[in-house]
C-alpha positions in Angstrom: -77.9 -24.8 69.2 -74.3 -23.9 69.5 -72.1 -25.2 72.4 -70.2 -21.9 74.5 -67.2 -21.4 74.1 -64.2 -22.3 76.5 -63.5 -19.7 79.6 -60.3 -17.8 78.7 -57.6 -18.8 81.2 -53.9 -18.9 82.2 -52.0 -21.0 79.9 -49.8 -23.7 81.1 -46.5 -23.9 80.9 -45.3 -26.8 78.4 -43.5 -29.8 79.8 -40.3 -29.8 78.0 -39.9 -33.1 76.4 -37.4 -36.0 77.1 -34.6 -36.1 74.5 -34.5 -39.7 73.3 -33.1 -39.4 70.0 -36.0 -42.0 68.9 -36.7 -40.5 65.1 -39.8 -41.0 63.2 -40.8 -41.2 59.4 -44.3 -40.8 58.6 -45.1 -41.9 54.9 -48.5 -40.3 53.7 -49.7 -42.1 50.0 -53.0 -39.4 49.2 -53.6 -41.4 46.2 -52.2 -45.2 46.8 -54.7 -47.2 45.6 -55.5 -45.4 42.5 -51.9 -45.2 41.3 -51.2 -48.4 42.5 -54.0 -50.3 41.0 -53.6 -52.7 38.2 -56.3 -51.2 35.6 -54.5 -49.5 33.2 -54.9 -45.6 32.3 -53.3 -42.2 31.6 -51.0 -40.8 34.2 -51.7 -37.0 33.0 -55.7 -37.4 32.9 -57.9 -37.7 35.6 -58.8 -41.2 37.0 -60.6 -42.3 40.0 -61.2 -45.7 41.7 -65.4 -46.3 42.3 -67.1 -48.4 44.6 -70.6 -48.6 46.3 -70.4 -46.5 49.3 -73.3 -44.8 51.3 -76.1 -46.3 48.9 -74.1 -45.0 45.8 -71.2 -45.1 43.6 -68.5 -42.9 44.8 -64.9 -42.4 44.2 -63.2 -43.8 46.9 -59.3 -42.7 45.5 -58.0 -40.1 42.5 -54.5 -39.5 41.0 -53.3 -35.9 41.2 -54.8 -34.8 38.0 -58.4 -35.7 39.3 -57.5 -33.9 42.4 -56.2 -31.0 40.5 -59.5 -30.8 37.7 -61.9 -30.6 40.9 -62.9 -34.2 42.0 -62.5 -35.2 45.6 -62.9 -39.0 47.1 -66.2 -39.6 48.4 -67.9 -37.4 45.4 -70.8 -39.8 43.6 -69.7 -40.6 40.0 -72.7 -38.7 38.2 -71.3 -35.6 39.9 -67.6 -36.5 39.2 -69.2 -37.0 35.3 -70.8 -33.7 34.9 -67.8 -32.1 36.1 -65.0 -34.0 34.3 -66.6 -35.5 31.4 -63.5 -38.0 30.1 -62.4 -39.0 33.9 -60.6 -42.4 33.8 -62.5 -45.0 36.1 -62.4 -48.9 37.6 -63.9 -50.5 40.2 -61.4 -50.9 43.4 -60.8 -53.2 45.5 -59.4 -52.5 48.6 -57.9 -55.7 49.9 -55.4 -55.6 47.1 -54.2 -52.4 48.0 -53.6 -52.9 51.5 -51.7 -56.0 50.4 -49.7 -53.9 48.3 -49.1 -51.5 51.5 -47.8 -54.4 53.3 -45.3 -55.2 50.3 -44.5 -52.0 50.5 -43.6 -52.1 54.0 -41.3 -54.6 53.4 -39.7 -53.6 50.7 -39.0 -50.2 53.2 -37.0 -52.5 55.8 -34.0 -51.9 53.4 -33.7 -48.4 55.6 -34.6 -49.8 59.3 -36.4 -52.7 60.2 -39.1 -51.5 62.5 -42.0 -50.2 59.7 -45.4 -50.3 61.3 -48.7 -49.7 60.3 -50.5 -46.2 60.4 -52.4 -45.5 63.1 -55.3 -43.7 61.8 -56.5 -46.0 58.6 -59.9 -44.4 57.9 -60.8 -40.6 56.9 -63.3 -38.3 58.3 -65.6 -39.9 55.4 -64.9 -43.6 56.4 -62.5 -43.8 53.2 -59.3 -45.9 53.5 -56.5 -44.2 54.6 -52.8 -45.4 53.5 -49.7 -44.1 55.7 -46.3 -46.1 57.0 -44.4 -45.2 60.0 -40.9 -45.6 60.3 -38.6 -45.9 63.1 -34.9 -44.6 62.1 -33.2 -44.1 65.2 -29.7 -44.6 64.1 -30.2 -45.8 61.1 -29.8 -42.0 58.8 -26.5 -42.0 59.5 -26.0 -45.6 56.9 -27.2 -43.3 54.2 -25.8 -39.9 54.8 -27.9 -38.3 57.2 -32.0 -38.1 57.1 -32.4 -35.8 54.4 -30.3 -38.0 52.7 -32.5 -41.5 53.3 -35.8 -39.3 52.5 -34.0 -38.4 49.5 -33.7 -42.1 48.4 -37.0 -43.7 49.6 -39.1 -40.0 47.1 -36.5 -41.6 44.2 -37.3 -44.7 44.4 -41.3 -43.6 44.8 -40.9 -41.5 41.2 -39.7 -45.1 39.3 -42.4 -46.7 41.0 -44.4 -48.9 38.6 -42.7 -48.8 35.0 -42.0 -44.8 35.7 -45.5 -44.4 36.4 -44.2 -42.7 39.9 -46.3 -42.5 43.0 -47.4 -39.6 45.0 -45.6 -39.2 48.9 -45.8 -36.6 51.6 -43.2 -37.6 54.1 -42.1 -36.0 57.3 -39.5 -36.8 60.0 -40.0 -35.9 63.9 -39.3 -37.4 67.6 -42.5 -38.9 68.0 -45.3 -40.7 66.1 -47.9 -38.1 66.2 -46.0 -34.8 65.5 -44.3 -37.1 62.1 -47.7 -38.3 61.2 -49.3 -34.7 61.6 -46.3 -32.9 59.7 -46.6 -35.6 57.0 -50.4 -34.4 56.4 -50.3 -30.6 56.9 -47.5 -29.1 56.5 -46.6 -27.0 53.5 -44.5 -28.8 52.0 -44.0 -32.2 51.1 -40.6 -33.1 52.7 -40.6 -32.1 56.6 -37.3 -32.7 58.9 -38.0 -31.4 62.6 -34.9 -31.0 64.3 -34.4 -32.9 67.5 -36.5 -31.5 70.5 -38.5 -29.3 68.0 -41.4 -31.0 67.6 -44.0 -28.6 69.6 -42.9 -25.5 68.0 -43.5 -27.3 64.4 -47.0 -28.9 65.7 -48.5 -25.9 67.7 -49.0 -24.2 63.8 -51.2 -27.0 62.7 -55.0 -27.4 62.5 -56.4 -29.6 65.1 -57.0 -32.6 62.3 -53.4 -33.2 62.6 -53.7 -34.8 66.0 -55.4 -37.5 64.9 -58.8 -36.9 66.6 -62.2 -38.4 65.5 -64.6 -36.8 63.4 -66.6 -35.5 66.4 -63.9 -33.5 68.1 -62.8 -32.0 65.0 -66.1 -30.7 64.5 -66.5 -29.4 68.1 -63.2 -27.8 67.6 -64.7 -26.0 64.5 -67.8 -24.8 66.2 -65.4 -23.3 69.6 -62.9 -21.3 67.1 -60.1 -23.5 67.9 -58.0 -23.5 64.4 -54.9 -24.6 65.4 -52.9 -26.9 68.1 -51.7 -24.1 69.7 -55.1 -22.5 70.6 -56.2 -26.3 71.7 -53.1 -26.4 74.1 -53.4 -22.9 75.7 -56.7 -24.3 78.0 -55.6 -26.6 81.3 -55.8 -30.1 80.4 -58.3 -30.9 83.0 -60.8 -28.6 81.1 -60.1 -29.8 77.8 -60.7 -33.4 79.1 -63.9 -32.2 81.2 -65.1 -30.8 77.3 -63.1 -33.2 75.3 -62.7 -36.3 77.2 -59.3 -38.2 77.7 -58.5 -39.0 73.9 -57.6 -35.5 72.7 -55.3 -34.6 75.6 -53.7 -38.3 75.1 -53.0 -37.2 71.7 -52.0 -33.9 72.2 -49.4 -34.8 74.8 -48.4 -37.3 72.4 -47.7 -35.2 69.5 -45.8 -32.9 71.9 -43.5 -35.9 73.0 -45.3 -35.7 76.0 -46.1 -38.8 76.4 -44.8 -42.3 75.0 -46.6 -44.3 72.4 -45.1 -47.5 70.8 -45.3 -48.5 66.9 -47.3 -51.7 65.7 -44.2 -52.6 63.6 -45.5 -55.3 60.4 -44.3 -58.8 60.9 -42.9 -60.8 58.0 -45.4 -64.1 57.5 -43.5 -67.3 58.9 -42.5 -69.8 56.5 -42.9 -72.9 58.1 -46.9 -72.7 58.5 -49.5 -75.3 58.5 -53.3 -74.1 59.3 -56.7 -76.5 59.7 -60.2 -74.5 59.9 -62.7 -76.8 61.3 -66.5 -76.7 60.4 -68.2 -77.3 64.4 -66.3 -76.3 67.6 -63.7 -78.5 69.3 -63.2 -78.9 73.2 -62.2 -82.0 74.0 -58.6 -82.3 74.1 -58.1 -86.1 72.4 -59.7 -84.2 69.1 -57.4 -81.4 69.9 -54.0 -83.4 70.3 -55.0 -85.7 67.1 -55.4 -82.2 65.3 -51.7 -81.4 66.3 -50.7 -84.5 65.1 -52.2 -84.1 61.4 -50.3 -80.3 61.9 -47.2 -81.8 63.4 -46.9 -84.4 60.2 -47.4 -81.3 57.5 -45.1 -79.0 59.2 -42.1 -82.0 59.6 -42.9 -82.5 55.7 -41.9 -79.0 55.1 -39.0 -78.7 57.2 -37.3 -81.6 55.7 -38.2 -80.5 52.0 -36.2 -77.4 52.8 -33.3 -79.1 55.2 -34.6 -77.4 58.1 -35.0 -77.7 62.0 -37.7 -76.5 63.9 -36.4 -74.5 67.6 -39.2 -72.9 68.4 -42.9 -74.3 67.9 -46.1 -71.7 68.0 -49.7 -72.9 68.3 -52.5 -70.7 67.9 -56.0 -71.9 69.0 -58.9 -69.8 67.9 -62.3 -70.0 69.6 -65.5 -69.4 68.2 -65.5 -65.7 69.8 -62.0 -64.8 68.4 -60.4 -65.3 71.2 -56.8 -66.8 70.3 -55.2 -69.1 72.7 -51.3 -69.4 72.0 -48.6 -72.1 73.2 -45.0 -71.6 72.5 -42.4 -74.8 72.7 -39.1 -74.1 72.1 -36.7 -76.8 71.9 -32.9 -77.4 73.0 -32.0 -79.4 69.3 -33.6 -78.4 65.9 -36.1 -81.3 65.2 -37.8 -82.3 62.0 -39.5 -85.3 63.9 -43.1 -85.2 64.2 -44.0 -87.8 66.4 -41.3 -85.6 68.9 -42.9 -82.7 68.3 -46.1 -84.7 68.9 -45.0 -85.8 72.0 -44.2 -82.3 73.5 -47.8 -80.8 72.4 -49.3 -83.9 74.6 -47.4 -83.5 77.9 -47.8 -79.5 77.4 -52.1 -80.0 77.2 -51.8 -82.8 79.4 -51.0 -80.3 82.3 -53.6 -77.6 81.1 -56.1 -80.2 80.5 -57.6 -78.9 83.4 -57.1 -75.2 82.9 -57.9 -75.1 78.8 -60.7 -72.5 78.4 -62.0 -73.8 75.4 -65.4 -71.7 75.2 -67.9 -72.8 73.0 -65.3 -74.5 71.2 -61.8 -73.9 69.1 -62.7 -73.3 65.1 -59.4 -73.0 64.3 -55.5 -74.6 65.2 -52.5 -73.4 63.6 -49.0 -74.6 64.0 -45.8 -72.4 63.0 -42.2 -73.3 63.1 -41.3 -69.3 64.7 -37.8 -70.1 64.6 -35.5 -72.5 62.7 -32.1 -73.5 61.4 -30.2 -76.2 58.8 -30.1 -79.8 60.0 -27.7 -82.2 58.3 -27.5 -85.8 58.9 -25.4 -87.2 61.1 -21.6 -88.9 59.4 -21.6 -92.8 60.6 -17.7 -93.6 61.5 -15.7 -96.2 60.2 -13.7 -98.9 62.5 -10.7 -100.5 62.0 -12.2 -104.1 60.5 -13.9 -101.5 57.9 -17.7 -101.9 59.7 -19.8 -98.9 60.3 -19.8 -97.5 63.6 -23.4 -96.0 64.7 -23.4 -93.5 67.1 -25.7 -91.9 69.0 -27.9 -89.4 67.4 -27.6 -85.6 69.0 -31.3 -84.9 67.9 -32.1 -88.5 70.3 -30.1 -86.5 73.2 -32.4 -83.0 72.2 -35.4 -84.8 72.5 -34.7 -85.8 76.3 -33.9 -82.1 77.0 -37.2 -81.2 75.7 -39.0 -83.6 77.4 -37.1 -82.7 80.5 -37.9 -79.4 79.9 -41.0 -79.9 79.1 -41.6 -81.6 82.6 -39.5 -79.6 84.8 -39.0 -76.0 82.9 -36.2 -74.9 81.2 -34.1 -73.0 84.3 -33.9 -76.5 85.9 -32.5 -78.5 83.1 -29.1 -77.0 82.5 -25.7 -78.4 81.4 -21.8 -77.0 81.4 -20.8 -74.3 78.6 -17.2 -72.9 78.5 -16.8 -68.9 79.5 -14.1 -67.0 78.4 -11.8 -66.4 81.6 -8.8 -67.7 82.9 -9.9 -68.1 86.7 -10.6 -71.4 87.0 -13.7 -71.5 88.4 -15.5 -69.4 86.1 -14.0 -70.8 82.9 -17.5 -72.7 83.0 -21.3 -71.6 83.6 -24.4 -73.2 83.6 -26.8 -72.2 81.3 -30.2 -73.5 80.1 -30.0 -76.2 77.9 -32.2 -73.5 75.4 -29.4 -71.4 75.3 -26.5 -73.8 75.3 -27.2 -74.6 71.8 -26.5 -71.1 70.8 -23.3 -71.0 73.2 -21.7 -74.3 72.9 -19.2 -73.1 70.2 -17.3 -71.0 72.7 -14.7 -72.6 73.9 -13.9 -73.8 70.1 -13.9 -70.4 68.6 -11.9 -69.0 71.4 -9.8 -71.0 73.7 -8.2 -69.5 76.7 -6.2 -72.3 77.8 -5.5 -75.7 77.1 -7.6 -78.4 78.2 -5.2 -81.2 78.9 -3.5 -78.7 81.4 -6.5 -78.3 83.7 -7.2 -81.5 85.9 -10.1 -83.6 85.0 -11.6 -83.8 88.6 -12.5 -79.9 90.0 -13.4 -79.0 93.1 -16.4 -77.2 93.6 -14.9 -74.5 95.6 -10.9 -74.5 96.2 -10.0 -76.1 99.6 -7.8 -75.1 102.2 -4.7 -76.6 102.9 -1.7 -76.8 105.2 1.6 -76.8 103.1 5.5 -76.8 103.8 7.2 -75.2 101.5 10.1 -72.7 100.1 9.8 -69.3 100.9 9.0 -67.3 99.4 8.0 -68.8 95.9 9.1 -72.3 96.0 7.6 -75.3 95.3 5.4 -76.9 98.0 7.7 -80.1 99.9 4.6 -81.4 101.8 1.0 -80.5 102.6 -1.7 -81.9 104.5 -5.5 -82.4 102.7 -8.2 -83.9 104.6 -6.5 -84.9 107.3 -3.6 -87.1 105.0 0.0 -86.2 104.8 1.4 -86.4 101.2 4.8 -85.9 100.8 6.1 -84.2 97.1 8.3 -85.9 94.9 7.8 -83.7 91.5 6.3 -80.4 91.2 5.6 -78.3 87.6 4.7 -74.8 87.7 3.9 -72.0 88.7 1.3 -71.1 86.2 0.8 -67.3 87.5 -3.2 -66.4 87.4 -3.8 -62.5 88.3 -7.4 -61.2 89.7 -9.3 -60.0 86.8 -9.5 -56.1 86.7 -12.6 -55.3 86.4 -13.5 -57.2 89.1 -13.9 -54.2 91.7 -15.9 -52.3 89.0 -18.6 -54.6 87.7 -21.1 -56.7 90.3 -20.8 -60.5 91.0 -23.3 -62.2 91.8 -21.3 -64.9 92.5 -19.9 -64.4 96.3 -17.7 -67.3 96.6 -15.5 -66.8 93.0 -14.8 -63.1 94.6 -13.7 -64.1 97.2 -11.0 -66.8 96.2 -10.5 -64.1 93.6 -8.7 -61.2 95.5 -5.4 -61.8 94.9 -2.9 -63.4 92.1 -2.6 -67.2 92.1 0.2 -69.3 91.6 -0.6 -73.0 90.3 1.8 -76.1 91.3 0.7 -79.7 89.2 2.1 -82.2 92.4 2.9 -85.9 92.2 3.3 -87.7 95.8 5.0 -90.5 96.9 1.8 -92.8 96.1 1.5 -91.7 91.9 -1.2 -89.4 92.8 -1.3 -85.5 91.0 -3.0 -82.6 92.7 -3.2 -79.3 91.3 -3.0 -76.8 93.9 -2.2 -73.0 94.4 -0.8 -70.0 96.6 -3.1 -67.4 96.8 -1.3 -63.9 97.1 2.8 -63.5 96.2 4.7 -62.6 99.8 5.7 -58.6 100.6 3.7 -57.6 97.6 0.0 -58.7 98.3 0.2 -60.4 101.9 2.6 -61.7 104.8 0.7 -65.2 105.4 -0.4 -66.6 101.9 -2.5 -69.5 102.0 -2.6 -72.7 99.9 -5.8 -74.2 98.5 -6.2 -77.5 96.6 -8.5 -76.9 93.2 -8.2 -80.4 91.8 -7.1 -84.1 90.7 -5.1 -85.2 87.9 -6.7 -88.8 87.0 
């Protein structure tokens, strides 16, 4: 019984797609793991990879001269025999060549480094397929355009493997369906889609090429639909009514119709300690004293290689596969176990309560995510010739990640310079995670000098009653807090201007624009009494206001 076909009707007008500029490679390998495999053979004559599949020996991948004498993966070996006599043949193994997919992938991050995975990574026959998607936005241009980089990536493919060379259909589109659908059926083996072309160059090709299951491609067969085109002239509610939701998903997709993300291959960590355990654990005592076995390997390593941990990563499996993950990052890079030890404890301490454990965790693994050099710290030498200890900067890290730990890292923060020469913003408070990254600032680029800024600052400037020359001079006398002071030395002015791009960018910070409106002019002032104040005008007379006002920003010690 054959199903109807579809009722002929209007056909809807195509959304045009946004313009991005997000460009995709798609890398098709029709015969990966037969010319990658390490069983030596004849380039020019047929070989083919066997294994047992569907109750029978079959070849599961063929080099282009098997493909070219008549064999086809999937074909039992008697038949592949009677047909082609002398054919070439090992047994595969499939884990090795997905391994060498992933090598591959690396080696690729020479052109960009997002390279995911294929999204379809079976055939219509259950076979293994072997694709890599790339994601080149602005990245062609490094090597002379995108014909250019596709260029370099087929060259490299024909030394592949002592000149052996290796077999690659490659396309490049705006989205990840309509590259990974040129890569497969188009006519040629080197596609390029201009951008905001990538309907008119997918509308041409068979329905396979939108990555549907075997099931729709065969219901596609029996309705007469042959190409996207004919698929995308019904409504989409009918074709999901006779389709369901996946189809239309993917046809919208390979329209850059809708988004889809890439599942880009991670490198493996470095710093990684694992322990598989035979029963279930729940309890958290056997948990914590598995961290601590973990903590004591993964310090070993870090200090064989002169490295810091800043980030720690712990992965608990459960017997149903379920992974339960815990990230600690930490303010100083540490190679201390026990420290790292002691975070793990006060972080499952709080979720001691909360840990869904299941019918128990079969597996704990502990990686150092991020890291950086450690050196020791350079003891000091006194006067009388005696080493000087001083205190350790890991001892002060390890109370900011306990502090953290406790309190969460937007309430521990400490002082970082900023680069600006308004007073009050010349230093921010940041997390005490990201002042490690920052706290070369005002080293690298100092605005002003240190010794010229008073030791003692106000939190906000306060106002203050002054007598003094008009209409620059030098203030004689003012009044702060209610106390006269009278002026026996004055130094300045140190002229501050408003910041231009203060009216154009937001602040969130209401009070620094405010006492930022106008230019400044700084007095250092020594009273009567020995005591220094550093105090300002704020606005210059007949150019910015009539009545400036004075404000006291700080002490001298």
């Amino acid at each position: 019984m054959t199903s109807a076909p579809l009722p002929p009707k209007p056909q809807e007008p195509f959304a045009s797609p946004v313009l991005t500029g997000r460009r995709i490679v798609a890398l098709w390998f029709p015969h990966w793991a037969a010319e990658t495999c390490r069983a030596p053979y004849q380039a020019n004559r047929p070989f083919a990879l066997i294994d047992m599949h569907k109750n029978a020996q079959r070849l599961i991948s063929l080099n282009a001269a098997a493909g070219e004498a008549g064999l086809y993966p999937s074909m039992t070996l008697p038949d592949a025999r009677a047909l082609v006599p002398d054919v070439q043949t090992a047994m595969a193994d499939p884990q090795d060549a997905v391994a060498r997919l992933q090598k591959c992938a690396y080696w690729l991050q020479r052109y960009t480094p997002w390279i995911g995975e294929d999204t379809m990574q079976h055939t219509a026959d259950g076979l293994r397929d072997y694709g890599l998607l790339l994601d080149i936005s602005g990245c062609a241009h490094l090597f002379g355009g995108e014909r250019a980089l596709l260029a370099d990536i087929a060259a490299r493919f024909a030394t592949y493997l002592d000149g052996r060379g290796m077999t690659a259909r490659m396309a490049i589109a705006g989205s990840i369906g309509a590259a990974w659908g040129l890569a497969r059926f188009a006519a040629t083996d080197l596609t390029i889609v201009p951008e905001g072309q990538d309907a008119e160059a997918v509308l041409p090709l068979p329905p396979a090429a939108l990555r549907l299951t075997p099931p729709h491609i065969d219901l596609c067969q029996r309705l007469g639909l042959d190409t996207v085109a004919a698929l995308a002239r019904f409504p989409r509610a009918d074709l999901t009514r006779r389709f369901g939701p996946e189809p239309v998903l993917r046809l919208e997709q390979a329209l850059g119709q809708a988004g889809e993300s890439l599942n880009p291959y991670l490198p493996p960590p470095q710093f990684l300690v694992r322990q598989n355990l035979a029963q279930g654990v729940t309890q958290i005592e056997a948990l914590t004293a598995l961290i601590d076995t973990l903590c004591v390997r993964l310090a070993a390593q870090l200090k064989a290689e002169g490295q810091g941990a800043q980030r720690l990563d712990v992965a608990l499996t459960r017997s149903d596969n379920l992974v339960l993950a815990l990230a600690l990052p930490l303010a100083h890079p540490s190679a201390d176990a026990a420290h790292m030890l002691r975070l793990f404890e006060e972080r499952l301490s709080r979720l001691a309560g909360g840990l869904d454990a299941g019918f128990g965790i079969e597996s704990v693994q502990l990686v150092a995510a991020k890291t950086t050099a450690i050196t020791a710290p350079q003891d000091t030498i006194g006067l009388s010739g005696r080493l000087r200890k001083t205190a350790p900067i890991a001892a002060l890290g390890g109370l900011y990640d306990r502090l953290v730990s406790r309190l969460g890292a937007q309430v521990v923060v400490r002082p970082v310079a900023h680069a600006s020469y308004i007073p009050e913003r010349a230093v921010r408070f940041v997390s005490v995670l990201q002042a490690q990254n920052r706290a070369s600032d005002e080293a690298a680029n100092p605005l002003v000098d240190a010794a010229a800024r008073p030791l003692f600052m106000l939190c906000a400037p306060e106002a203050i009653e002054v007598i003094a020359e008009i209409p620059e001079g030098a203030p004689y006398r003012f009044r702060w807090r209610r106390v006269l002071h009278e002026v026996t030395t004055a130094y300045g002015p140190e002229r501050i201007a408003p910041e231009w791009w203060g009216g154009l960018v937001g602040d969130n910070d209401v009070g620094t624009t405010r006492h930022n409106s106008r230019t400044r002019d700084y007095y250092r002032i020594e009273d009567t009494q020995g005591h220094r104040f550093w105090l300002y005008r704020d606005g210059l007379y007949d150019r910015e206001t009539d009545n400036p006002r004075w404000f006291m920003h700080g002490v001298f010690p």
